[in-house]
PQR file of N, CA, C, O and H, with PARSE charges and radii, in Angstrom:
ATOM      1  N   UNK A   1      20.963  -3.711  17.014 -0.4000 1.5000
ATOM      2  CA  UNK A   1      20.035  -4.419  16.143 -0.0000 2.0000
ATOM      3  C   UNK A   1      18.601  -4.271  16.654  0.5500 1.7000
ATOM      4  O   UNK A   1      17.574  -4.057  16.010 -0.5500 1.4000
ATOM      5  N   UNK A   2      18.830  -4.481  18.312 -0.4000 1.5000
ATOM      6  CA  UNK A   2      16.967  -4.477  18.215 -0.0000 2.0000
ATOM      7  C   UNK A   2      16.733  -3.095  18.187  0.5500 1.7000
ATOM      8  O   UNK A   2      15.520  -2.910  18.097 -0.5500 1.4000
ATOM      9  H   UNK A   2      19.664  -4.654  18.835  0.4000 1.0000
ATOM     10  N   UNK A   3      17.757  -1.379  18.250 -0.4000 1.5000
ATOM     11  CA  UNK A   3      17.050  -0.385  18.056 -0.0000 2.0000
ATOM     12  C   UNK A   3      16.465  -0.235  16.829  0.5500 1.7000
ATOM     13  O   UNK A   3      15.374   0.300  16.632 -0.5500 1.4000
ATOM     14  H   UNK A   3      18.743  -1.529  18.324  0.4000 1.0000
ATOM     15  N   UNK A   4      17.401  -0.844  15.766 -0.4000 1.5000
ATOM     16  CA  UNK A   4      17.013  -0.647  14.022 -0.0000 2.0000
ATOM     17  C   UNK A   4      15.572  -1.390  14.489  0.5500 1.7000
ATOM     18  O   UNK A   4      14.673  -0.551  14.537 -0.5500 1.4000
ATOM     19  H   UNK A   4      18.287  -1.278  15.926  0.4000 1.0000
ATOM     20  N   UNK A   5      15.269  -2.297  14.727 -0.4000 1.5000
ATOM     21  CA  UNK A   5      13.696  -3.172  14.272 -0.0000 2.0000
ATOM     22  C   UNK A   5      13.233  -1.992  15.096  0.5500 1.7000
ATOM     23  O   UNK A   5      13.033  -1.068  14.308 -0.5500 1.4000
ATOM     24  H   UNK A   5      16.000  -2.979  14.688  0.4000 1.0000
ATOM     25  N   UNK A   6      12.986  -1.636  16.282 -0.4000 1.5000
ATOM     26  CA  UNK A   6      12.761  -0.566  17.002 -0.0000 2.0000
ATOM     27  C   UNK A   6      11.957   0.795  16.110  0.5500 1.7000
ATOM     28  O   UNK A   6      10.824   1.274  16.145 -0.5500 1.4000
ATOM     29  H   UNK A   6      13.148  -2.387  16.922  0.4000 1.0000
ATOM     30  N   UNK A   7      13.247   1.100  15.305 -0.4000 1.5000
ATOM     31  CA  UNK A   7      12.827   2.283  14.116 -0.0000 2.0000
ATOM     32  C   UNK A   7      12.081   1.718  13.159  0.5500 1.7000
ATOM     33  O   UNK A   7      10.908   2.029  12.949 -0.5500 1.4000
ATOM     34  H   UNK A   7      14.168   0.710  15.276  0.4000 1.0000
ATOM     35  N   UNK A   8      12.491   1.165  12.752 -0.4000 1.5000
ATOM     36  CA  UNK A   8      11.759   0.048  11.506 -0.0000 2.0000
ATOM     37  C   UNK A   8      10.344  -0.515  11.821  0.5500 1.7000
ATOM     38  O   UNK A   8       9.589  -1.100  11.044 -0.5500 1.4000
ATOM     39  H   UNK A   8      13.443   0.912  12.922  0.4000 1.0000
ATOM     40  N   UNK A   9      10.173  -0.242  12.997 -0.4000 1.5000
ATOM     41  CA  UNK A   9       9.078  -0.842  13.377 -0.0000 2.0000
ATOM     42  C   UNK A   9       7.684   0.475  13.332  0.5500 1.7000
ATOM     43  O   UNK A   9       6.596   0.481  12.756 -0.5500 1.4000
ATOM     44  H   UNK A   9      10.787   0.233  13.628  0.4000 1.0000
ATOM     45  N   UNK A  10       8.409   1.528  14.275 -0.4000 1.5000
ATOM     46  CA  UNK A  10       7.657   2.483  14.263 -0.0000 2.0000
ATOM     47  C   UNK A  10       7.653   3.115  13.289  0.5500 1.7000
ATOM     48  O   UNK A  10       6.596   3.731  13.152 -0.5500 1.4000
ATOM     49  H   UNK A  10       9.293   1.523  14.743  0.4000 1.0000
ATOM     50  N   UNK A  11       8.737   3.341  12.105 -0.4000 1.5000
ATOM     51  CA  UNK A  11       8.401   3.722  10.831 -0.0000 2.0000
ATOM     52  C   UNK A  11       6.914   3.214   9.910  0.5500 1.7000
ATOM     53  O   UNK A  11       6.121   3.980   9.362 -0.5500 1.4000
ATOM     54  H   UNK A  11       9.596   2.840  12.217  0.4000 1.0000
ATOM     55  N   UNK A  12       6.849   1.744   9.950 -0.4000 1.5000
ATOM     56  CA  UNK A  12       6.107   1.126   9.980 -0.0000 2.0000
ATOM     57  C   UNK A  12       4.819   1.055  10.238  0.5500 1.7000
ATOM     58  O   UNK A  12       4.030   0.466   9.499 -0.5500 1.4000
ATOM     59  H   UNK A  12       7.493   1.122  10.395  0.4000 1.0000
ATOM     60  N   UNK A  13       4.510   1.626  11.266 -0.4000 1.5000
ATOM     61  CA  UNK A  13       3.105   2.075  11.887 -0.0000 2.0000
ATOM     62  C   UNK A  13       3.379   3.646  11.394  0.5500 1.7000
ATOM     63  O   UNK A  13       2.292   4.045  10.978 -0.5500 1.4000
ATOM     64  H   UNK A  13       5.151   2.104  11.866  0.4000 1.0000
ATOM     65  N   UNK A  14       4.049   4.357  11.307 -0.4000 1.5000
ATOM     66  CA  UNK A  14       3.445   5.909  10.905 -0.0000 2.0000
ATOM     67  C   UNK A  14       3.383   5.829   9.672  0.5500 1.7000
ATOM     68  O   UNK A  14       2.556   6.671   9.321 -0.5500 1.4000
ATOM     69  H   UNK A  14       4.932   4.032  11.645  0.4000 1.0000
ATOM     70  N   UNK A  15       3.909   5.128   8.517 -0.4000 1.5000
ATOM     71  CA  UNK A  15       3.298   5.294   7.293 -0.0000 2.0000
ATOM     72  C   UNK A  15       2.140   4.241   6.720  0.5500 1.7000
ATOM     73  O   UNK A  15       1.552   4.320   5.642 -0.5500 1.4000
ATOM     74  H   UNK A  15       4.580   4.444   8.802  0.4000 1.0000
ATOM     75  N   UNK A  16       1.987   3.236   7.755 -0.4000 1.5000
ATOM     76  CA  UNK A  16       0.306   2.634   7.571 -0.0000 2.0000
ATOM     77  C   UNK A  16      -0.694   3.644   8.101  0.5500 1.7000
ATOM     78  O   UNK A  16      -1.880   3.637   7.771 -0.5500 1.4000
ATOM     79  H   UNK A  16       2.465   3.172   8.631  0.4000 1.0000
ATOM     80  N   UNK A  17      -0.131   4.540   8.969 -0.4000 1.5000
ATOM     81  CA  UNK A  17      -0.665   5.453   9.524 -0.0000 2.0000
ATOM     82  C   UNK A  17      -1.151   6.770   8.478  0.5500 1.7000
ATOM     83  O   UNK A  17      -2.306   7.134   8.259 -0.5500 1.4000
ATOM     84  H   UNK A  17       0.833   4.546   9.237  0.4000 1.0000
ATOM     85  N   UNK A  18      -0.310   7.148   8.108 -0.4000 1.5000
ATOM     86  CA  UNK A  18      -0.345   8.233   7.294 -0.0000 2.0000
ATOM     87  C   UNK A  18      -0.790   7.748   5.686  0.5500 1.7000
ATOM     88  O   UNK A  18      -1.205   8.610   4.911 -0.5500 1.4000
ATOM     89  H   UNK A  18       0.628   6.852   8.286  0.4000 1.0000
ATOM     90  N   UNK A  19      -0.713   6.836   5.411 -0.4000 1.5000
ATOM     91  CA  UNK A  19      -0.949   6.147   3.971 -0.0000 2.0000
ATOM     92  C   UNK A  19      -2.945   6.438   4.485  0.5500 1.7000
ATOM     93  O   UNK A  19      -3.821   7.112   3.942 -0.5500 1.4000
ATOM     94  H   UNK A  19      -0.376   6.136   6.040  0.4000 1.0000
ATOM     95  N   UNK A  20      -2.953   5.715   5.505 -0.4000 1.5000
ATOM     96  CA  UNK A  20      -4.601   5.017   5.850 -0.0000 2.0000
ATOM     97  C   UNK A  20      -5.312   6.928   5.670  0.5500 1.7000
ATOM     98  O   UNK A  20      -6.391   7.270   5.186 -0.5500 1.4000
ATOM     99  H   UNK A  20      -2.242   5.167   5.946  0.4000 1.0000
ATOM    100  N   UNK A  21      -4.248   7.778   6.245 -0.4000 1.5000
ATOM    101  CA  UNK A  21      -5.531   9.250   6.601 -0.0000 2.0000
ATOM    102  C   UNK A  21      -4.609  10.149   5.228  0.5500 1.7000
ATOM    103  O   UNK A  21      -4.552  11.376   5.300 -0.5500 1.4000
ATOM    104  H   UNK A  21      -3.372   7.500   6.639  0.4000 1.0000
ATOM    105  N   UNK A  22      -4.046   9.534   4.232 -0.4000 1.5000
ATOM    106  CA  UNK A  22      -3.778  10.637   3.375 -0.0000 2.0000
ATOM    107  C   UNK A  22      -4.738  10.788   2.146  0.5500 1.7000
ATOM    108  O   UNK A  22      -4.739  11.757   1.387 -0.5500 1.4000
ATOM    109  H   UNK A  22      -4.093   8.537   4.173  0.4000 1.0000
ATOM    110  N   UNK A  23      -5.448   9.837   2.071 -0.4000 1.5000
ATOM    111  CA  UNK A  23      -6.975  10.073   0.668 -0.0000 2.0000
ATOM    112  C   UNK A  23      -8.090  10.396   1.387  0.5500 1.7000
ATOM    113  O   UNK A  23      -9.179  10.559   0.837 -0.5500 1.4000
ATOM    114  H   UNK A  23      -5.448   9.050   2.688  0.4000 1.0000
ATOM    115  N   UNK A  24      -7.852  10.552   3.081 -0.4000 1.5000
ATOM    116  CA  UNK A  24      -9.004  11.195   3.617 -0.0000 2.0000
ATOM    117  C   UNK A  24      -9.180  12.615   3.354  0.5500 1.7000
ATOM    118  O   UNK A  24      -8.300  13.474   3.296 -0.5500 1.4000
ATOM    119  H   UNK A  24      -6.968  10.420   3.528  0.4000 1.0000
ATOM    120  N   UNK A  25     -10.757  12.781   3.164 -0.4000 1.5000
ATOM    121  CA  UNK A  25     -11.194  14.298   2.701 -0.0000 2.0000
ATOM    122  C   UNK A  25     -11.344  15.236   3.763  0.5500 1.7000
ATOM    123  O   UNK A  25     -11.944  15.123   4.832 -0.5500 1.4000
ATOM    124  H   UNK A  25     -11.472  12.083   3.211  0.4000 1.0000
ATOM    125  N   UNK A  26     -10.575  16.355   3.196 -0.4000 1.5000
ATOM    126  CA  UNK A  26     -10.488  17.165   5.026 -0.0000 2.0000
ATOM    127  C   UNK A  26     -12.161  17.821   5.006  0.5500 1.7000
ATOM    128  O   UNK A  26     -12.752  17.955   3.934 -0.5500 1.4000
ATOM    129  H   UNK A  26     -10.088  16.448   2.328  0.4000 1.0000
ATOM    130  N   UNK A  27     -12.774  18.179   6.277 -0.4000 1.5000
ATOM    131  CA  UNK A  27     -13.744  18.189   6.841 -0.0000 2.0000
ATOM    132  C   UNK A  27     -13.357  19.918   6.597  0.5500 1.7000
ATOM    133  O   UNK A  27     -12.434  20.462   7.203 -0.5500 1.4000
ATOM    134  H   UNK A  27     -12.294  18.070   7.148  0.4000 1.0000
ATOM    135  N   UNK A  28     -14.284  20.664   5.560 -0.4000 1.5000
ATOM    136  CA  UNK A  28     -14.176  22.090   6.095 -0.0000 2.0000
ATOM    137  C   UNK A  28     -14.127  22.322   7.548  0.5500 1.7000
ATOM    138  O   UNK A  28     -13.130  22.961   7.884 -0.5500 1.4000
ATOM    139  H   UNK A  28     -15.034  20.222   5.068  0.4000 1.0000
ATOM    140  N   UNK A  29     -14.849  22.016   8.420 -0.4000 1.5000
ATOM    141  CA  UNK A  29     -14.855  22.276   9.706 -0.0000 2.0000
ATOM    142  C   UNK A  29     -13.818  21.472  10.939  0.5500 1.7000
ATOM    143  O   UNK A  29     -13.943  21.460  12.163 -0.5500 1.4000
ATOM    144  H   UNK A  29     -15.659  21.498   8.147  0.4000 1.0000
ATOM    145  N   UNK A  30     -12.331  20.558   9.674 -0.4000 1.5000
ATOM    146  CA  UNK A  30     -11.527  20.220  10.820 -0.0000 2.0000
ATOM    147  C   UNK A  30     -10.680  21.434  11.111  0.5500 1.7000
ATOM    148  O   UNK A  30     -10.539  22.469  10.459 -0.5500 1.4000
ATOM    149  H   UNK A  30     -12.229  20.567   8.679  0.4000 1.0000
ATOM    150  N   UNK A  31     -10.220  21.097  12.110 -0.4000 1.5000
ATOM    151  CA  UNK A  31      -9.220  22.011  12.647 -0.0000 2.0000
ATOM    152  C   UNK A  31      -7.462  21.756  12.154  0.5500 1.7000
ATOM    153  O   UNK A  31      -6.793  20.780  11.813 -0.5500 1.4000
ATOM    154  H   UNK A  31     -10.335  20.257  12.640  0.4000 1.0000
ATOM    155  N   UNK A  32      -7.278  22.835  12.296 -0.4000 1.5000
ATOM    156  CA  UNK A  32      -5.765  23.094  11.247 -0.0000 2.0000
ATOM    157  C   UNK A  32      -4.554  22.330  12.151  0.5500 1.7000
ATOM    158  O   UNK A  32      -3.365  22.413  11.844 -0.5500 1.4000
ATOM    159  H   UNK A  32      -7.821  23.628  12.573  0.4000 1.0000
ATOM    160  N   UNK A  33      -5.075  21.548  13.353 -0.4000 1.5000
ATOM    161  CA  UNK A  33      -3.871  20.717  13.900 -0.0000 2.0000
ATOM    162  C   UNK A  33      -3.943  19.344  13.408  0.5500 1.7000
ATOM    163  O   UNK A  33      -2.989  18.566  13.418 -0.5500 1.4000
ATOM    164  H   UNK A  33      -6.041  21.481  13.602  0.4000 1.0000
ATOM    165  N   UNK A  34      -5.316  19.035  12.906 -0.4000 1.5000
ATOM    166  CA  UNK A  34      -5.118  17.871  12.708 -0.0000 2.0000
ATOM    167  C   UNK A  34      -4.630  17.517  11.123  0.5500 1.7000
ATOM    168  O   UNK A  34      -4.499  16.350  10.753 -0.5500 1.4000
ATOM    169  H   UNK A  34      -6.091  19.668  12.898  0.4000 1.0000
ATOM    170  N   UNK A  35      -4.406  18.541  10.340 -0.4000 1.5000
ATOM    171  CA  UNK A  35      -3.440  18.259   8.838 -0.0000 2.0000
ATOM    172  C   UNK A  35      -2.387  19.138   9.308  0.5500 1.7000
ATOM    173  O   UNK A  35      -1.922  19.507   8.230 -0.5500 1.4000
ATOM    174  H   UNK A  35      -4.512  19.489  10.641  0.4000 1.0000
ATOM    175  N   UNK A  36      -1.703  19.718  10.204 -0.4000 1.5000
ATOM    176  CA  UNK A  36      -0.564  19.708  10.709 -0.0000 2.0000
ATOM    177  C   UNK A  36      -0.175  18.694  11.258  0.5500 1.7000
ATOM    178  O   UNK A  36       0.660  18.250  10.470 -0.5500 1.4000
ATOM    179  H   UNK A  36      -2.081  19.418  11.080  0.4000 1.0000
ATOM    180  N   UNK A  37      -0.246  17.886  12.284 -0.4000 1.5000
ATOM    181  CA  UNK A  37       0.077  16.773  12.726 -0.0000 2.0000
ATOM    182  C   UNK A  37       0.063  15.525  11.573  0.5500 1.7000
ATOM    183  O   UNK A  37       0.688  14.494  11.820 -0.5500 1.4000
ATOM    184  H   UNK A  37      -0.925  18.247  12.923  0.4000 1.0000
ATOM    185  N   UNK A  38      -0.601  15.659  10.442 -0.4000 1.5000
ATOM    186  CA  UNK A  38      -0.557  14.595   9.308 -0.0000 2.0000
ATOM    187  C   UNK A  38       0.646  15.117   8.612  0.5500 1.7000
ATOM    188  O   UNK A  38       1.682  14.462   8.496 -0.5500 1.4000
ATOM    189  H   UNK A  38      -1.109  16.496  10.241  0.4000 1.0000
ATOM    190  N   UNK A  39       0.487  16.240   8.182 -0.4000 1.5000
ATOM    191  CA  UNK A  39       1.520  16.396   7.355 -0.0000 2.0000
ATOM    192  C   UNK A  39       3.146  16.545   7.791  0.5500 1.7000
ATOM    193  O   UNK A  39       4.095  16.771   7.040 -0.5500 1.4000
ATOM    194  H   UNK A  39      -0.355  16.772   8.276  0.4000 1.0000
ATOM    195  N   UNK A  40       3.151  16.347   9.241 -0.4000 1.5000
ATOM    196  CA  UNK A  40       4.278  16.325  10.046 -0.0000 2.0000
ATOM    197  C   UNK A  40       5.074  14.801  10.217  0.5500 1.7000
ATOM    198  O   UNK A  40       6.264  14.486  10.194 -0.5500 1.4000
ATOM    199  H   UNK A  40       2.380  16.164   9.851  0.4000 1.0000
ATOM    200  N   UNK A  41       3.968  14.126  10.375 -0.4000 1.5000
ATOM    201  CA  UNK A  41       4.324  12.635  10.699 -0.0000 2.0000
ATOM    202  C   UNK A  41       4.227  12.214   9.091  0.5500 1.7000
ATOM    203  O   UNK A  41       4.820  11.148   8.923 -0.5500 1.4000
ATOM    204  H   UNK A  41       3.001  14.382  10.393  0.4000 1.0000
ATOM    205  N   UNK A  42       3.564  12.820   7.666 -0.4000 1.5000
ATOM    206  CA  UNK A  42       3.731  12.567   6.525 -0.0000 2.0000
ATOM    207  C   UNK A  42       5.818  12.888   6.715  0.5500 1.7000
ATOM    208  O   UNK A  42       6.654  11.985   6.727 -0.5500 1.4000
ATOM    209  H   UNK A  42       3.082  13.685   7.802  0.4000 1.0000
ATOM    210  N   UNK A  43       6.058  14.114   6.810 -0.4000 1.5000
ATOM    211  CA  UNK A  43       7.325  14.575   6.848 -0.0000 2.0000
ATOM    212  C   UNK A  43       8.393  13.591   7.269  0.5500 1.7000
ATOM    213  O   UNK A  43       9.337  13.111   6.641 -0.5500 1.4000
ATOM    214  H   UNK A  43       5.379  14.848   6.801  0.4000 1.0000
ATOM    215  N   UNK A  44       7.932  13.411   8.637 -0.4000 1.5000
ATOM    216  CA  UNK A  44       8.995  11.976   9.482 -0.0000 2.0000
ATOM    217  C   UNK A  44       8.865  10.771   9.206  0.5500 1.7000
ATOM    218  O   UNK A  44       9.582   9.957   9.788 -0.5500 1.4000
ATOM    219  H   UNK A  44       7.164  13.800   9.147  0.4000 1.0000
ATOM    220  N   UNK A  45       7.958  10.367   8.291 -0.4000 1.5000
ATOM    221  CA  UNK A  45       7.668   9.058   7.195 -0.0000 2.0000
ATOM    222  C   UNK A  45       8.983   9.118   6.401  0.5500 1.7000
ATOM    223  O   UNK A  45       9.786   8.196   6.260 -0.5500 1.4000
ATOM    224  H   UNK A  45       7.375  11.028   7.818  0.4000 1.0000
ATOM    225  N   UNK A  46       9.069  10.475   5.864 -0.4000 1.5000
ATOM    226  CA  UNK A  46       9.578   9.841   4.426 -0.0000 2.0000
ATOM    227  C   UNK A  46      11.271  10.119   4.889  0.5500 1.7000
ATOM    228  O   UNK A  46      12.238   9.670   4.274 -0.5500 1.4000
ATOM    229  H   UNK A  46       8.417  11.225   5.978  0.4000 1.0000
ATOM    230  N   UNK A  47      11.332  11.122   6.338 -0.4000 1.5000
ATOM    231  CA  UNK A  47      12.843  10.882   6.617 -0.0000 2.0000
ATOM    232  C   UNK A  47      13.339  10.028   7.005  0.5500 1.7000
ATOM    233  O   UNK A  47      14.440   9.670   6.587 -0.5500 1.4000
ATOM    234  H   UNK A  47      10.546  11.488   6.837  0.4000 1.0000
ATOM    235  N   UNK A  48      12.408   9.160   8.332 -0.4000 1.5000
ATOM    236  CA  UNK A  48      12.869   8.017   9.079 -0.0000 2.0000
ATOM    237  C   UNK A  48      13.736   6.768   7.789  0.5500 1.7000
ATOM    238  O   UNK A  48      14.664   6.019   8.093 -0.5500 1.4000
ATOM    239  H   UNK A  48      11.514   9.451   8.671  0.4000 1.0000
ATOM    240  N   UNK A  49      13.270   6.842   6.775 -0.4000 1.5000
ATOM    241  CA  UNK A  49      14.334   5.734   5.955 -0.0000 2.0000
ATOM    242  C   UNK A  49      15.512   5.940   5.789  0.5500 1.7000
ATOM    243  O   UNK A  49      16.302   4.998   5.845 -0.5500 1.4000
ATOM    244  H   UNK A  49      12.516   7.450   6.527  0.4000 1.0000
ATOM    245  N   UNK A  50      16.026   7.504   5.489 -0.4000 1.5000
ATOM    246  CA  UNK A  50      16.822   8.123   5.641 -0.0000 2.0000
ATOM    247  C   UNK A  50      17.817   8.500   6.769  0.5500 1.7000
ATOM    248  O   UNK A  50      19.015   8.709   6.580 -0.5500 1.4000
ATOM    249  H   UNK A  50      15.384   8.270   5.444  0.4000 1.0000
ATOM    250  N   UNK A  51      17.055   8.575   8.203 -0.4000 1.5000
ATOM    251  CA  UNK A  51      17.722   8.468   9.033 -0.0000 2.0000
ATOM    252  C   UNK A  51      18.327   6.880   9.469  0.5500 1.7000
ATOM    253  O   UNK A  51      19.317   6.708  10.180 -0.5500 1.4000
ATOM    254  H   UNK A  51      16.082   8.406   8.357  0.4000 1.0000
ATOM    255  N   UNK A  52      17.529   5.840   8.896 -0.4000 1.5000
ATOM    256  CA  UNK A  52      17.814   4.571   9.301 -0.0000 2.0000
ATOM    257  C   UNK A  52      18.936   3.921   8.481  0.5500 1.7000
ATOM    258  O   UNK A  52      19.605   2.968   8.881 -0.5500 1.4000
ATOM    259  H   UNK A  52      16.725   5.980   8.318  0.4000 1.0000
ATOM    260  N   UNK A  53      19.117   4.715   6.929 -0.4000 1.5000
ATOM    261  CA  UNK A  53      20.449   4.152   6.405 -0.0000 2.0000
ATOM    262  C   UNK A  53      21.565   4.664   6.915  0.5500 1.7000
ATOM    263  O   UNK A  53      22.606   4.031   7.087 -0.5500 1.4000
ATOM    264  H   UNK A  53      18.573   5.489   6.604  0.4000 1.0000
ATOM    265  N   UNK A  54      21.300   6.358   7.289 -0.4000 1.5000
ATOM    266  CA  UNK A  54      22.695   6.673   7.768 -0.0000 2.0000
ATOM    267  C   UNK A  54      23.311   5.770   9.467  0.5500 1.7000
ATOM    268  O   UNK A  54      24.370   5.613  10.074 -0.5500 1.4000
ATOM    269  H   UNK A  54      20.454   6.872   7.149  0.4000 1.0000
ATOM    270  N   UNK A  55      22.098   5.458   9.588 -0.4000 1.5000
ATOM    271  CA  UNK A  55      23.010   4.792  10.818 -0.0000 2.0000
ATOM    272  C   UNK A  55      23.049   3.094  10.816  0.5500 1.7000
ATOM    273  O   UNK A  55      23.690   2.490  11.676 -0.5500 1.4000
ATOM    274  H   UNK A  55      21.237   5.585   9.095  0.4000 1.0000
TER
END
């Protein structure tokens, strides 16, 4: 039980996370890790619910 709040928790913070920098306007001059790393943790947002029912 406390690993589920555990997941649930950090799920939690990566999609306030990713919600807060996804209407941000990319900076011609950012660098291509930092919308890799968004769109990665966008990725493990939308599985982590998925991984949390199967278990």
């Amino acid at each position: 039980m406390i690993v589920e709040f555990v997941i649930l928790a950090v799920w939690f913070w990566a999609f306030l996370w990713a919600y807060s920098h996804y209407n941000y306007k990319v900076n011609p001059k950012t660098k291509f890790k930092k919308t890799f790393y968004r769109d990665l943790l966008l990725a493990i947002t939308l599985l982590l619910p998925v991984i949390l029912i199967l278990f």
